[in-house]
C-alpha positions in Angstrom: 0.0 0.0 0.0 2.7 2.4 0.9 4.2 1.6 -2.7 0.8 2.4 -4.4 0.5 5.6 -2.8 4.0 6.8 -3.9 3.4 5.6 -7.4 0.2 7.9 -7.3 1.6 10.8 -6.1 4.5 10.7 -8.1 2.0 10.5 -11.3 -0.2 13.5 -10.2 3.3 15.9 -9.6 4.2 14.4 -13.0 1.1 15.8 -14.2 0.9 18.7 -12.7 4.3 20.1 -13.5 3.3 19.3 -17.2 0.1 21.3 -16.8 2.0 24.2 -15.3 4.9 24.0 -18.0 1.7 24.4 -20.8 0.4 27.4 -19.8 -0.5 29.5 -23.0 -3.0 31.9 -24.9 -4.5 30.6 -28.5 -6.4 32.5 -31.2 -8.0 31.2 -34.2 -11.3 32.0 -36.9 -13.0 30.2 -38.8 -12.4 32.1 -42.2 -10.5 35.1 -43.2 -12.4 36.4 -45.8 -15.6 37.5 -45.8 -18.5 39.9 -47.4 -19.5 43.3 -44.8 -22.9 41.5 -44.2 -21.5 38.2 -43.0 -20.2 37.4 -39.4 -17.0 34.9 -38.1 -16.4 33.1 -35.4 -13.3 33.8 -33.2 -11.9 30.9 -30.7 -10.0 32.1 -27.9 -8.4 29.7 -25.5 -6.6 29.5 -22.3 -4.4 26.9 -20.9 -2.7 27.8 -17.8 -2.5 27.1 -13.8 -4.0 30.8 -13.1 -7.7 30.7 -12.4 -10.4 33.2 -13.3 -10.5 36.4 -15.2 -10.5 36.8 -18.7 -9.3 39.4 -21.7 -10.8 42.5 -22.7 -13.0 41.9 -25.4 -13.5 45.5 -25.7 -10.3 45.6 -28.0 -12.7 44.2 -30.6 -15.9 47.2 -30.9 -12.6 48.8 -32.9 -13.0 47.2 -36.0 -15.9 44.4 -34.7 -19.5 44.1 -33.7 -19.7 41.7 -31.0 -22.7 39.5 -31.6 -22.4 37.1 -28.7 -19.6 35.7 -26.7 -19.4 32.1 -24.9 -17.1 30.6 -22.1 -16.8 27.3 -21.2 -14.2 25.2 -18.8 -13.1 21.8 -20.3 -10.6 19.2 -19.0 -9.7 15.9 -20.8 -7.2 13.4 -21.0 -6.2 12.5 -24.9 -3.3 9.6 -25.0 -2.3 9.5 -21.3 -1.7 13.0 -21.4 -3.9 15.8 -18.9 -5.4 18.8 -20.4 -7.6 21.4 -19.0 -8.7 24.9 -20.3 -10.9 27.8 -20.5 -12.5 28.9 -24.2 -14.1 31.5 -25.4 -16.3 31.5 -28.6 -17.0 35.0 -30.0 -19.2 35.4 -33.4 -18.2 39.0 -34.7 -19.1 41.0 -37.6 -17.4 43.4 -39.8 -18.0 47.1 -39.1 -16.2 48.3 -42.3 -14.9 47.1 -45.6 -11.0 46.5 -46.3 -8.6 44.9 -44.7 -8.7 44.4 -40.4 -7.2 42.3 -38.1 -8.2 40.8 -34.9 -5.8 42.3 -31.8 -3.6 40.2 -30.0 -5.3 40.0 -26.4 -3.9 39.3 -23.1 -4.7 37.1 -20.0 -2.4 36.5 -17.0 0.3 37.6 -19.2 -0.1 36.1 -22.0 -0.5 37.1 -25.2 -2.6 35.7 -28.2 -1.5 36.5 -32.2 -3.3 39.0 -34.2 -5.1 37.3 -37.4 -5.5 39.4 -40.6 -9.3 39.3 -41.4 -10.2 40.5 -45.4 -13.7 42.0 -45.6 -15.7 42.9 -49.2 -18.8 44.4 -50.2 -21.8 42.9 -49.4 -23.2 40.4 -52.3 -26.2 40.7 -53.7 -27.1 36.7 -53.7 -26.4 34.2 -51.5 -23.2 32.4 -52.2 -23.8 28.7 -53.5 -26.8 27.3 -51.3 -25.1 27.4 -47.7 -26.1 31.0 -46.6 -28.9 30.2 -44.7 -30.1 34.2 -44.4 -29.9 37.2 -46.5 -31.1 40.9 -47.0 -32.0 42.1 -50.4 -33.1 45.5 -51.5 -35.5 46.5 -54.4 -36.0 50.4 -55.2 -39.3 51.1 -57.7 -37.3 53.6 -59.7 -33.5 54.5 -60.2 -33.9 58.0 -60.8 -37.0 60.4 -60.0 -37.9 64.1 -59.4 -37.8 66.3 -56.0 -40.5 65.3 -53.7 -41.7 62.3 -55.8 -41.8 59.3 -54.0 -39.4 56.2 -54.1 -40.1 52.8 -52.5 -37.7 50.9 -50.8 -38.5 47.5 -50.7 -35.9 45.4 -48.2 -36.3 41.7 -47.8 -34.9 39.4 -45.8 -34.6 35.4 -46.6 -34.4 32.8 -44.7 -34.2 29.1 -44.3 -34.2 28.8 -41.0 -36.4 29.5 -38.4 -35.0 33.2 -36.6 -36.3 35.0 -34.0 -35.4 38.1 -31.8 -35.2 40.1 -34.9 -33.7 43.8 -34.5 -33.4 46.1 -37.0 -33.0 50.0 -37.4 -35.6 52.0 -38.4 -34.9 53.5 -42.3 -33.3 56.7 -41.6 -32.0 59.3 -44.6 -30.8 62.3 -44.4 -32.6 65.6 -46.4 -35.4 62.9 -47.0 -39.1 62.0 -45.3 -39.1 58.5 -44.7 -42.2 56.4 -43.4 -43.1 52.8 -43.4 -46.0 52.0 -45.3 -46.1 48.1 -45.3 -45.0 44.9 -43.9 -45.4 41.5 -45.3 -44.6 37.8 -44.9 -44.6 35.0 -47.7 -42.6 32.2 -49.1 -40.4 32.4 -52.8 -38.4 29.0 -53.8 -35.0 30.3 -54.8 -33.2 27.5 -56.9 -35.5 25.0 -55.5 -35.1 25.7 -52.1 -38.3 27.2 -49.8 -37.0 30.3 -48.5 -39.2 32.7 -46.1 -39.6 36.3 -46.7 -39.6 39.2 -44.3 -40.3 42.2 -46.4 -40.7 45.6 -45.3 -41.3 48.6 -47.4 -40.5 52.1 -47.3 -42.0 55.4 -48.9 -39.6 58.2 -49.2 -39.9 61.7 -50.1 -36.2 63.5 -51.1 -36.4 67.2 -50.3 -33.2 68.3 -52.3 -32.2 67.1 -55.6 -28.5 65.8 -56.1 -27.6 62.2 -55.3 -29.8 60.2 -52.8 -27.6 57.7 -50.7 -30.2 54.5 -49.3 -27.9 53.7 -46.4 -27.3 49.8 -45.4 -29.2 48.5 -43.2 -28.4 45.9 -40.3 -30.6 42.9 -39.0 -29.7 41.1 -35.9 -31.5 37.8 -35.1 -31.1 34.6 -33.3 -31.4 31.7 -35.7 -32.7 27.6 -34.3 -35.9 26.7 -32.3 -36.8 28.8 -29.5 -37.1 26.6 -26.9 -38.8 28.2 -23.4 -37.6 25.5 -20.9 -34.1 25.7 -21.7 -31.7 28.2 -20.4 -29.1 27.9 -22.3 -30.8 27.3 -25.9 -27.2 26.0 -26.8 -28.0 25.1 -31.0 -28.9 28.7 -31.2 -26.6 31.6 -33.2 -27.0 35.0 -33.2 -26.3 36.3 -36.5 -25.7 40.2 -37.7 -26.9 40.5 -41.6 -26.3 43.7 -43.6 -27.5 45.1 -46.8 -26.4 47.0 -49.7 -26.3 50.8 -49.9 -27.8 52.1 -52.6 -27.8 55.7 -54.7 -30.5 56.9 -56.3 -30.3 60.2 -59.0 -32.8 63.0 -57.6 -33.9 65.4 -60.5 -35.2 69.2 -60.0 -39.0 70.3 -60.9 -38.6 70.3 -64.7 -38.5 73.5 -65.9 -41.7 72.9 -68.4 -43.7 72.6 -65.5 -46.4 75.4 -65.3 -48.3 74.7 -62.2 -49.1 76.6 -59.1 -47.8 74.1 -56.8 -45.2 70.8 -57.3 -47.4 67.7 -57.3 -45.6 65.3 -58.4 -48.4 62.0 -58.3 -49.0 58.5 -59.8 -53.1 59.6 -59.6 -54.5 62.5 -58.7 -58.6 62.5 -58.5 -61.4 65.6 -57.8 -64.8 64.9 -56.4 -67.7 66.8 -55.7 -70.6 66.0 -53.0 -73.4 67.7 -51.6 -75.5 66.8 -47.6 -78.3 67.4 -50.1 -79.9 67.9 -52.9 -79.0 71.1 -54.9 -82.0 71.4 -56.5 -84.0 71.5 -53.5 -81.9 74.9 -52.5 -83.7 77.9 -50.8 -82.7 81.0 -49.3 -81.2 81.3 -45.7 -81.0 77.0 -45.4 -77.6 75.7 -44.9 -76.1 73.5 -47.3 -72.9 72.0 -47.2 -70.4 71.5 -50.3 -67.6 68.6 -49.8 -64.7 68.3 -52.1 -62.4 65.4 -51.6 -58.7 66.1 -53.0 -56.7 62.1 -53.5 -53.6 61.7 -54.7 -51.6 58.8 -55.3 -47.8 59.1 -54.3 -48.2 62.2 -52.2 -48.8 62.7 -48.4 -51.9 64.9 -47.5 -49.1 67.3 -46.0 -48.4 68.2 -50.0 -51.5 68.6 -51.0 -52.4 72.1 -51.5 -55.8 74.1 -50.2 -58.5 75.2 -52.7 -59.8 78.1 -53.7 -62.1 79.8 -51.8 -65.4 80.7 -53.1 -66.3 84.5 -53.6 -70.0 85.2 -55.4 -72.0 87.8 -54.6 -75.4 86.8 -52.9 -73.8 83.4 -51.2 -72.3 83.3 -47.9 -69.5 80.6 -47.2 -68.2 79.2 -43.9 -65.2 77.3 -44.9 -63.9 74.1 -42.0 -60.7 73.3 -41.1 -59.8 71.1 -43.7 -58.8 67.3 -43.2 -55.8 65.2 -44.2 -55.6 61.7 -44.1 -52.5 59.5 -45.3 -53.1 56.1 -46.4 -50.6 53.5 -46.2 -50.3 50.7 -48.2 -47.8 48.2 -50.4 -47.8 50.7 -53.4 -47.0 53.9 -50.5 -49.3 56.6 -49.6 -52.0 58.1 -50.8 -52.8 61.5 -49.6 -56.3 62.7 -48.9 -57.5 65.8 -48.2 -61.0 66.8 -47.7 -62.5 70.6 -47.5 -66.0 71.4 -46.0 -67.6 74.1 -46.7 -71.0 75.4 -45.7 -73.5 77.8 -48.1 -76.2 80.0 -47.4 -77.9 81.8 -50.1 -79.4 85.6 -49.0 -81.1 86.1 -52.1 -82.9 84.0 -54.7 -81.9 83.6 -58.3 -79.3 81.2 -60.3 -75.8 80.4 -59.3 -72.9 79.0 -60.7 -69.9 77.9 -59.1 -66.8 78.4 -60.8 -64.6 75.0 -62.1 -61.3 74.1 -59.9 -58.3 73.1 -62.2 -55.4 71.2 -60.1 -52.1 70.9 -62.2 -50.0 68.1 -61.4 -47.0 65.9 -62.7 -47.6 62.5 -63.8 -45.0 59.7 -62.7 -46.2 57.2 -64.7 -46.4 58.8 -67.9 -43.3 61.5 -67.3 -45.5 64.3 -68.3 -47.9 67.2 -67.0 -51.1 66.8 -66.4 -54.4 68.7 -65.1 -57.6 67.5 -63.1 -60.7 69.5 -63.0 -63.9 69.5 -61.2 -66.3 70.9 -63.6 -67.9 74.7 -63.0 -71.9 73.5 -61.3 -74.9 75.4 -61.6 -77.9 75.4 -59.3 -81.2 78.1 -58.3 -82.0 79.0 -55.7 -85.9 79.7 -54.5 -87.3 81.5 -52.1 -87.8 85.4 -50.8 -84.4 87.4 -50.2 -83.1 87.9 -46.8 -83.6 92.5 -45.6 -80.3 93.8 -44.5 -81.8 96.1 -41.6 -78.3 98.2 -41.8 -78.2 98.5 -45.4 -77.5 102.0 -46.2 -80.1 104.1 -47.7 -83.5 102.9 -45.5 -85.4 105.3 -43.7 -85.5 105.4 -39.8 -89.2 105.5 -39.0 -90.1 108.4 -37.0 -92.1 107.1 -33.4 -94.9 109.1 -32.9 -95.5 111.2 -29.7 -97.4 109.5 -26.9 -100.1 111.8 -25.0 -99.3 112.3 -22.1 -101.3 110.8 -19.4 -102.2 110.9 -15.7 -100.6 107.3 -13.9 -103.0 105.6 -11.8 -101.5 103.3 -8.8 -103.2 100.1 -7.8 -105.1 100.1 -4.7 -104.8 97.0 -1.8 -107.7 95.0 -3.3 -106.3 95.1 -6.7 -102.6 94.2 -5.5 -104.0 91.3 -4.2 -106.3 89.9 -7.3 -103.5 90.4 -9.6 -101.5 88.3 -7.3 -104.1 85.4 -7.2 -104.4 85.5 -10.9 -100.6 85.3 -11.4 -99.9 82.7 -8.6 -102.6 80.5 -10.4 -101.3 80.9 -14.0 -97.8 79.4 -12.4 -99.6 76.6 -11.5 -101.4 75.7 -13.9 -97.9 76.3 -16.5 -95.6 73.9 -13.9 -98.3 71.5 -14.2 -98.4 71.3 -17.5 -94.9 71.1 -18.5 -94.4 68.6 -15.6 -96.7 66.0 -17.0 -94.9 66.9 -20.9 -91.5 65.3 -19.7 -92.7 62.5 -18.0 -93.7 61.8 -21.6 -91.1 62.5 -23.8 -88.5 60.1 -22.8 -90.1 56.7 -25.2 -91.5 59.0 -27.6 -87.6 60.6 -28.0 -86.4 56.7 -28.6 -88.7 56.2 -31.4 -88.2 59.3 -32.9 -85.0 58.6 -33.4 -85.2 55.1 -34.6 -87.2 56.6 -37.1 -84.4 58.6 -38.3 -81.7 56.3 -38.6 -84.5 54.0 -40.4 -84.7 57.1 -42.5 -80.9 57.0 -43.2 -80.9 53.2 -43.9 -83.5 53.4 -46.4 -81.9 56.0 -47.9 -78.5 54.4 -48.0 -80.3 51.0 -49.8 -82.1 53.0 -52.3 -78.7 54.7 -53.7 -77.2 51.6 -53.6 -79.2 50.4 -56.2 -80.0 53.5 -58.5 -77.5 55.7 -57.1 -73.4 57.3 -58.5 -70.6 56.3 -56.2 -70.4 59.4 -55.0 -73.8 60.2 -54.0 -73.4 56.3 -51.8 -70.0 57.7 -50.3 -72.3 60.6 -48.8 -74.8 58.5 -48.1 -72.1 55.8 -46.3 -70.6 59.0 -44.9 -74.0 60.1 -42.7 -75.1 56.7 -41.8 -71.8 55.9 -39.9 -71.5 59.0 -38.6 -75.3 58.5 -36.7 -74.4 54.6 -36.4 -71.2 55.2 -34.1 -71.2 59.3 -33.6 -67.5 58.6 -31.4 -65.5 58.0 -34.5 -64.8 61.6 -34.5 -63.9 62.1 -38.6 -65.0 62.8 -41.8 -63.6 60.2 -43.3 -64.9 57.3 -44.4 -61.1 55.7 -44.5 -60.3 56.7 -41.1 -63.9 55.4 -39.6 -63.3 52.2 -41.3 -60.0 52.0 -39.4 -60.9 53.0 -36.1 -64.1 50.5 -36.3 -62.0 47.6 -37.5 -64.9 46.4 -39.6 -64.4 44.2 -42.3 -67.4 44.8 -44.5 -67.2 48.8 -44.0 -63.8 48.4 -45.6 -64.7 46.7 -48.1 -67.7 48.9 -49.3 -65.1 51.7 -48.9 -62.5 49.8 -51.8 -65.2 49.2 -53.9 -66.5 53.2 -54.7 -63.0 54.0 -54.6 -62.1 51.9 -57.4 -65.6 53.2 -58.9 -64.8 56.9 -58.4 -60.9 57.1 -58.3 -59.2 54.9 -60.5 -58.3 55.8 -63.9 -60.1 54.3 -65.8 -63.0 53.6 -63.3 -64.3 50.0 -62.2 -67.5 49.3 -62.7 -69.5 49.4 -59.5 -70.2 46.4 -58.2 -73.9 47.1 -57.3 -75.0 43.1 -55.8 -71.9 43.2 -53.8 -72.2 46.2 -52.3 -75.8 45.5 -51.1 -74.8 42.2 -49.7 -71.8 44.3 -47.5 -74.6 46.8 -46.2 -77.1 43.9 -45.4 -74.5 42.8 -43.4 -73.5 46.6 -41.6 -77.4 47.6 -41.0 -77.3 44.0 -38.7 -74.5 44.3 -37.4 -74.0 44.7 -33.4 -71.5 46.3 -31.4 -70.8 43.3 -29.3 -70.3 41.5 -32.8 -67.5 44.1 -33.9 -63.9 42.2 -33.8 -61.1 43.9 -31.6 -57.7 45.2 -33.4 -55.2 43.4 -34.8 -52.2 42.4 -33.5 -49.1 41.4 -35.7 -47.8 37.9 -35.3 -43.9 37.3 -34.1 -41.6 37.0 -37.2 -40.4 33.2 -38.0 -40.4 31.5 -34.8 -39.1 28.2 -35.0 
């Protein structure tokens, strides 16, 4: 026994005198070359009798993006022969092109190598089949005019689940920049199923010159996402980066001859009235809307109309409203101007037309709208201007003079009896009115929204577009008074209801596109069945987006 325990000891000095002698600082990657948007994976290890501590990573944010970083102990035995040490796994990115190298670090005086690391653009397809993510972006146009818009489409592929997806928001300087739509799909790309993240942009340049579409970085985690794990060891975090990209920005031509810059793919006028022209007497109220859409422009752009100035009509103008409507092909600009219109005197009218001069993106040319000059009468007997200069004051005639005669006790007091009972009698009426009014208030207005639904069903079947947009218009406004807008866009919206935004599409297409869409008359009275039914308990709640390509 003695003999054993001398052989053992003299074994584990061996050992540990060999460990101590081994003592060193290691650095290696798993490629030296790369593209901007890819990422590598630095091995850093250890092998020494000090304990604890570790280098300073922070050598690396020089050159480096440090994605995530990994340490773990080890210690083996390979051919009779002890080995323990500490390693580090560090994925990094590339913060700029050229060439870079990884800094020698240092731990308990030691002293790893420095690795040259060669970094190119960023390519603009996955190399060979093994990439298992990628950004690509699309612009709409290579070259446009000040204040027209661009889309930027950027994707990002995928063959793997990822999740924990960061990006930054599109920022360019001397330009407006809003997202307008997000998607999610699947495209095979040389047979292979690849999932699609897509986001698109709408931006407005201020300043002609170059345009410079910055690159943009994605950070994700790529593998399954598992909750009851800690340490989710299969998964990556990965750093992807796009292409920048330089668009040509070109000033207003100088063949342009409008009042205001409107550069537009669309741009649409139209007219609608809270009633019936024809029916128009003097001193009623009637109010004129005029809806201003323009595809390609934000409501911002869209400039005011002219103001109305005839002699014998009186106009109170509203504040106007804009609207911007997002969507995949970018916004659409809306802007809508109220106006109401009294008549003073009878006799015929005639509004004057509004012309709206605009540049058309499609066709590279200019172009003008206009909402024709309308005519109406007015009946009815003319409202007297008591100030108006010129009338007579009426002389008042002298009053004789006369003797005044005061009441006496008896007649005090009768006159007070008579009063006193005329009170009564008044309280008591009017008392037994309110206790009355409150069910005959209810139907009353039933009636009146059974008014407006008729109405809206009639114009549905012999009606224009735009007299059922008016008609639409008034009904929801009575039908949820909260919704707090004129527009039938924004109601839609707020509501979150399905059918209402679907009637909207339809006169849309029947009133705005160029040319217009036939209005579908059977499915529009099928969507209204369904809004004069439906209840506000039946109403769905907003939608939520769903989490991006959880595995």
């Amino acid at each position: 026994m003695p003999k054993m325990i001398q052989l053992l000891t003299a074994i584990l000095l061996l050992v540990l005198s060999f460990v101590a002698n081994a003592q060193d600082l290691t650095a290696s990657v798993d490629r030296n070359e790369l593209a901007i948007n890819e990422t590598f994976t630095l091995t850093l290890r250890y092998s020494g009798s000090q304990s604890g501590g570790q280098p300073d990573f922070n050598l690396l944010e020089q050159d480096f993006e440090v994605l995530s970083r990994q340490q773990s102990n080890q210690y083996r035995v390979f051919n009779g022969r002890a080995e323990s040490f500490v390693e580090w796994t560090v994925v990094l990115a590339p913060l700029k092109e050229g060439k870079l190298f990884v800094p020698s670090l240092h731990l308990h005086g030691q002293v790893s190598d420095a690795i040259p690391i060669t970094v190119s653009k960023a390519g603009e397809s996955p190399s060979g089949n093994s990439r298992q993510a990628f950004l690509e972006v699309e612009l709409d146009k290579d070259k446009l005019f000040v204040q027209e818009q661009l889309l930027v489409k950027v994707r990002l592929y995928t063959t793997v689940g990822l999740h924990d997806i960061a990006t930054d928001p599109l920022q360019i300087p001397g330009a407006h920049v809003e997202k307008v739509d997000e998607q999610r799909y699947e495209r095979r790309i040389q047979g292979v199923g690849h999932a699609v993240y897509e986001l698109t942009y709408a931006v407005f340049p201020e300043s002609s010159g170059e345009l410079q579409i910055p690159a943009l970085n994605y950070v994700a985690v790529t593998g399954r996402r598992d909750p009851f794990s800690l340490f989710n060891r299969n998964a990556q975090r990965i750093r992807l980066r796009s292409e920048a990209k330089t668009v040509k920005v070109e000033p207003k031509p100088d063949s342009y001859s409008g009042s205001h810059w409107l550069p537009a793919a669309s741009l649409g006028l139209v007219q609608s009235w809270s009633k019936d022209p024809e029916e128009f007497k003097v001193g009623e109220p009637i109010t004129r809307i005029i809806t201003l859409r323009a595809e390609g422009l934000r409501a911002a752009q869209l400039p005011p109309l002219p103001t109305l100035n005839i002699e014998g009509l009186k106009v109170y103008p509203d504040q106007a409203q804009k609207e911007d409507q997002a969507g995949a092909n970018g916004i659409t600009g809306t802007r809508i101007e109220t106006t109401a219109i009294v008549a003073t005197k009878p006799g015929q009218y005639q509004l004057p037309p509004i012309t709206i001069t605009w540049w058309d993106t499609k066709n590279g040319q200019q172009r003008a709208t206009q909402l024709p000059a309308f005519r109406f009468n007015v009946s009815g007997a003319p409202i007297l201007d008591s100030s108006t200069p010129g009338t007579s004051t009426p002389v008042t005639p002298e009053r004789p003079s006369a003797t005044e005669v005061k009441p006496g006790f008896w007649q005090k007091l009768a006159i007070a009896a008579i009063a006193s009972h005329f009170l009564w009698v008044i309280y008591f009426f009017y008392s037994k009115r309110n206790k009355n009014m409150e069910a005959p208030t209810r139907v009353i207005r039933k009636t009146k929204n059974h008014g407006d639904e008729e109405k809206l069903i009639k114009l549905i079947n012999t009606g224009s577009p735009q007299e059922i947009q008016v008609a639409l218009r008034q009904w929801v406004d009575r039908r949820w008074p909260d919704t707090g807008t004129t527009s039938l866009e924004s109601a839609a919206n707020r509501l979150n209801i399905g059918e209402l935004s679907d009637a909207i599409q339809i006169l849309n297409d029947a009133t705005y596109k160029t040319p217009a869409k036939p209005l579908n008359r059977q499915q529009l009275q099928l969507l209204a069945g369904r809004l004069l039914h439906l209840r506000d308990e039946d109403r769905p709640a907003s939608n939520t987006l769903p989490g991006l390509f959880n595995g």
